[in-house]
C-alpha positions, -999 to 999 in steps of 0.1 A, spaced: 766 -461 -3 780 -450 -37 760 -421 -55 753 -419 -92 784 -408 -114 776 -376 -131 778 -390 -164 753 -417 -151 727 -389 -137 732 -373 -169 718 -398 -192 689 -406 -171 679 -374 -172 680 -378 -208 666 -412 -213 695 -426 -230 696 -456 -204 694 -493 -211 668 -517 -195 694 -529 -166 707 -495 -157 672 -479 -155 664 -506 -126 697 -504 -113 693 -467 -107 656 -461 -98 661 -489 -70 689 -470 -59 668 -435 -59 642 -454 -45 662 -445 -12 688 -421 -18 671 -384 -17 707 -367 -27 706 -385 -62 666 -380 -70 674 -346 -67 702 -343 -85 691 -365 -111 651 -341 -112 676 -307 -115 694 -320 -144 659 -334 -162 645 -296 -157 677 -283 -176 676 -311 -207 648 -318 -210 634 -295 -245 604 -286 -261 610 -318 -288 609 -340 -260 586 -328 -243 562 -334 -278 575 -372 -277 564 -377 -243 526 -358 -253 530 -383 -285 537 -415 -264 503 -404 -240 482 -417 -265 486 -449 -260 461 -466 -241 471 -497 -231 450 -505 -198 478 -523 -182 503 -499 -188 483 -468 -169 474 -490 -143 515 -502 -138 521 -466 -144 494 -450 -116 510 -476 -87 548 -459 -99 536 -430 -93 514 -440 -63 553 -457 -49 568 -426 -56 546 -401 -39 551 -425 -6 589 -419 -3 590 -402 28 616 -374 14 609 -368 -22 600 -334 -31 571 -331 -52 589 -313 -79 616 -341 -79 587 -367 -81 570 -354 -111 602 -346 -133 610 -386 -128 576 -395 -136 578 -377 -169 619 -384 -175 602 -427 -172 571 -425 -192 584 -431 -227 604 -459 -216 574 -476 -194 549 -471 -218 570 -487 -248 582 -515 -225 542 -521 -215 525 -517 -244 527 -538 -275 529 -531 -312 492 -524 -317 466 -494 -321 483 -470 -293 519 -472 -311 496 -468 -345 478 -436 -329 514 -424 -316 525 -422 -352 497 -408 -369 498 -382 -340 537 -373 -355 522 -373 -390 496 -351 -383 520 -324 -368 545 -331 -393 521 -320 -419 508 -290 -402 541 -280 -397 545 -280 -431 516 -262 -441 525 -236 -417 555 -233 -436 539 -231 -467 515 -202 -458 548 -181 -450 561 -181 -481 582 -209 -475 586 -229 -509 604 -267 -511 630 -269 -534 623 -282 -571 653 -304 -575 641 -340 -584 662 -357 -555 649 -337 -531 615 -349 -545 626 -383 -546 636 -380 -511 603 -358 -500 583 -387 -519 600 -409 -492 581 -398 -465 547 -393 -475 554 -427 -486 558 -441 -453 531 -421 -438 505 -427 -460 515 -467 -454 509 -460 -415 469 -444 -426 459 -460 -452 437 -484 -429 436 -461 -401 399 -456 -398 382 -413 -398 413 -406 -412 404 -397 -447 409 -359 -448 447 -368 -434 452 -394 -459 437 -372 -488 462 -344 -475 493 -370 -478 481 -386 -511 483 -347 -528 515 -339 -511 527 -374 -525 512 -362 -561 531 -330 -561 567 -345 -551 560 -371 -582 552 -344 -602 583 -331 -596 604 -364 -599 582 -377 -634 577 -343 -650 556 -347 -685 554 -385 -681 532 -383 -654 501 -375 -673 512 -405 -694 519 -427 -666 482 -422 -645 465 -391 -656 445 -392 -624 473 -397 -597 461 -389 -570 424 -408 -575 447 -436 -587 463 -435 -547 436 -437 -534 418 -463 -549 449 -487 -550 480 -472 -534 503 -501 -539 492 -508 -578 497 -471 -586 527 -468 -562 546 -499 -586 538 -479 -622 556 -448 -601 586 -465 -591 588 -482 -623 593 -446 -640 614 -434 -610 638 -462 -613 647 -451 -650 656 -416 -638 679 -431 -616 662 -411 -585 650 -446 -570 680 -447 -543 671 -411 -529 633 -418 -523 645 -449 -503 662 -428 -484 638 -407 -477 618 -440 -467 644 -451 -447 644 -414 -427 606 -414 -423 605 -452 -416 627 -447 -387 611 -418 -372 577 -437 -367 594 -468 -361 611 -450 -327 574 -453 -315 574 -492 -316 607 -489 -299 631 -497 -329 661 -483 -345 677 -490 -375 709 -514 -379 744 -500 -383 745 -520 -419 715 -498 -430 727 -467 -417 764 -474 -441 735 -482 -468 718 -448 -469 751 -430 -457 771 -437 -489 734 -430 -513 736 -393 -495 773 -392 -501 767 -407 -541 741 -378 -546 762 -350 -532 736 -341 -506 746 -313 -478 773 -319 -454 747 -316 -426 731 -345 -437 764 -369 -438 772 -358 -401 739 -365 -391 743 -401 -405 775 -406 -388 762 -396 -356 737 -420 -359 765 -446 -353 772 -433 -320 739 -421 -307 720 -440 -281 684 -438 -268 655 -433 -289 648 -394 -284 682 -390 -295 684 -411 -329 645 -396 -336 658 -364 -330 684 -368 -353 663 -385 -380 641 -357 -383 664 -331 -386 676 -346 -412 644 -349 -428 643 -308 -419 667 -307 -443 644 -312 -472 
């Protein structure tokens, strides 16, 4: 019997597997003790406190079906004669992302996984904020901020009892268009933010129409394209190689930080989900 490959072990551990080789190499742990355990000490080692947080994140979906398919895994796994109980529960947590996604469909538990990542997102922010810590002033870095709360307020703006969190995004949104419009702002909507909230999309098209003659237009799609992709990672989606060239040569045209250009490139390369979120928001970190 041939063991798992190092290499092999090695992304299991860190979820960057496809479909085929995850079945391939659980039916193959299913009786081989020497690589469960090999493949439950690596997990203990790689896996971080980031995705650790995804896993929580992807808990709150509750698809029926997919707890129930998940409780007999586990039930399968328990039964092996010779797995450790440590081994068994590292596997179990190293497979949930992936068996949730694959179970549950686009609906209300991917919808609660991303307003779950906007929630901590903000707080992180204003934990930041009551440090000291101040974001920068420079229009694209606006433009790019303006991005995100963008795409997050899209993911609430129906999300019923979420009105405090949508009020929190719509003023963060406000200040980063303050930013990017300057004095015409007051001329454009003098009440912004009551303008958001009683029709984002109207007020969002007399922004854009402003932000588009300041030539800052192609950095706050950037910074939807960033934010987009995080929350789309929930639905189980990545972005095309054609948009990542897109937004790589806008960072390159605006002279953002080198950090940011290497981070795109290695989006080229990366596999898995954790791993291209993971890069995606510390990209966004960046701003």
């Amino acid at each position: 019997m041939n063991h798992l490959e190092d290499e092999e072990i090695a992304r299991l551990a860190e979820g960057h597997v496809t479909e085929s080789e995850r079945k391939k190499f659980l039916k193959h742990m299913a009786i081989c003790e020497d690589c469960l355990n090999a493949v439950a000490d690596t997990a203990i080692f790689v896996e971080e406190e980031r995705r650790m947080r995804s896993i929580l994140r992807l808990l709150n979906i509750k698809s029926k079906i997919a707890y129930q398919n998940l409780q007999s895994l586990i039930i399968k796994l328990k039964t092996k004669p010779l797995v450790p109980a440590l081994a068994t529960l590292v596997i179990i947590l190293v497979l949930i992302p992936f068996f949730l996604l694959k179970k549950a469909p686009d609906n209300m538990g991917i919808t609660n996984a991303k307003i779950h990542y906007i929630e901590e997102s903000l707080m992180s922010l204003e934990s930041k904020m009551s440090y000291g810590f101040s974001q920068s002033k420079n229009p694209v870095n606006a433009a790019i901020r303006a991005g995100y709360f963008t795409e997050d307020l899209k993911v609430v703006l129906n999300s019923p009892n979420k009105d405090k969190l949508r009020s929190k995004i719509s003023e963060r949104l406000v200040s980063e268009f303050k930013v990017i419009l300057m004095d015409d702002i007051d001329l454009l909507l003098p009440d912004l933010e009551r303008e958001i909230e009683i029709n984002f999309r109207k007020a969002l098209k007399k922004l854009l129409s402003v932000v588009k003659k300041k030539s800052l237009y192609q950095p706050y799609e950037l910074g939807r394209f960033v934010e987009g992709s995080i929350l789309n990672t929930f639905g189980n989606k990545v972005p095309k190689q054609k948009e990542i060239e897109k937004y790589l040569r806008i960072a390159q045209k605006y002279n953002l930080p080198q950090g940011v250009l290497t981070k795109l490139e290695f989006l080229k390369t990366a596999t898995g989900i954790s791993e291209k979120r993971e890069i995606f928001e510390k990209i966004k970190e960046v701003f």
